[in-house]
C-alpha positions as CSV (number, residue, x, y, z in Angstrom):
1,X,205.8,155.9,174.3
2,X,202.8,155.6,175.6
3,X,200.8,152.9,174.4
4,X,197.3,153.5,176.0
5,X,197.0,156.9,174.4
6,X,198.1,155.2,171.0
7,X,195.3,152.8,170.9
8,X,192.7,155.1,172.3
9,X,193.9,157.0,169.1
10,X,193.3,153.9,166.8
11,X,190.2,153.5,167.8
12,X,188.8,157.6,167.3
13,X,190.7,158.2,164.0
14,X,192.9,155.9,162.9
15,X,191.7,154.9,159.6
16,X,193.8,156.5,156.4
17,X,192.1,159.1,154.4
18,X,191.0,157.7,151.0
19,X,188.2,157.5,148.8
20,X,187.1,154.2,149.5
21,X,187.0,154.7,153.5
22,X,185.0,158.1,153.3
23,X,181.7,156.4,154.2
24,X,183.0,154.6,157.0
25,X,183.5,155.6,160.7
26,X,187.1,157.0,161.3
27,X,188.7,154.7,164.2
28,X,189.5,151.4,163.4
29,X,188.2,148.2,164.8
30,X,188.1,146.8,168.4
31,X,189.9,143.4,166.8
32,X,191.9,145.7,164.5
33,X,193.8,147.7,167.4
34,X,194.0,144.1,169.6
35,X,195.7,142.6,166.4
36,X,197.8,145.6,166.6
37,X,198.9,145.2,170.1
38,X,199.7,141.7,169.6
39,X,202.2,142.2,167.2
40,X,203.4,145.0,169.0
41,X,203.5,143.0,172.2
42,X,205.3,139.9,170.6
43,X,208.3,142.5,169.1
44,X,208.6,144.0,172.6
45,X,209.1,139.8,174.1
46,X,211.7,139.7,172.2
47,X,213.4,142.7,173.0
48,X,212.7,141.7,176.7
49,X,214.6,137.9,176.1
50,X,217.5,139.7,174.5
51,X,217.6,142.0,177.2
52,X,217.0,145.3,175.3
53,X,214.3,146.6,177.5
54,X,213.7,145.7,181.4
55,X,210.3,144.5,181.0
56,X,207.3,144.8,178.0
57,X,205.3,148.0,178.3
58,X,202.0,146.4,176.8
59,X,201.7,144.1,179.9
60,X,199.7,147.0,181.5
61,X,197.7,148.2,178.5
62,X,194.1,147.6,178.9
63,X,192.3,146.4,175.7
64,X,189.1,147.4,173.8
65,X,186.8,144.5,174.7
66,X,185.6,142.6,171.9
67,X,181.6,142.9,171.1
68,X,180.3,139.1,170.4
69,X,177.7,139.3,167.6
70,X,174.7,136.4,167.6
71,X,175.6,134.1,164.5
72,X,172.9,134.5,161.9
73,X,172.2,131.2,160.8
74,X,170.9,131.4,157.1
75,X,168.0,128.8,156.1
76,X,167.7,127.2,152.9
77,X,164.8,128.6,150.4
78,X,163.7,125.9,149.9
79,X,164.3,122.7,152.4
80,X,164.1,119.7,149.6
81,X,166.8,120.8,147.8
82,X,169.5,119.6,150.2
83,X,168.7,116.3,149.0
């Protein structure tokens, strides 16, 4: 299994096929496939505590890097009515 290849995969075209995802890019999200490899990594721990597997495979995976976005702060129309 090799886990590298399998997230370089989410990211190109891992999104299902369906009308409402047409219009959207077909890899999924730099958070999405780290959200993935979280759960996958926490499943492997386990298997590593109860001695299943010598050692977790996702320990030498490297990650998409996550883009930080500016905040947008949005300004009341109209100042007064706060009050």
């Amino acid at each position: 299994m090799n886990l590298q290849r399998l997230y370089k995969h989410l990211l190109e075209s891992g999104r299902v096929e369906c009308t409402e995802s047409r219009s959207k890019p077909k890899g999924l999200s730099v958070k999405t496939v780290r959200n993935i490899n979280q759960m996958i990594s926490s499943a492997l721990n386990c298997a590593v505590e109860q001695r299943l597997i010598p050692r977790n495979p996702t320990k030498g995976c490297v990650l998409p890097k996550l883009e930080r976005k500016e905040m947008k702060i949005l300004l009341p129309e109209n100042p007064m009515s706060l009050n």
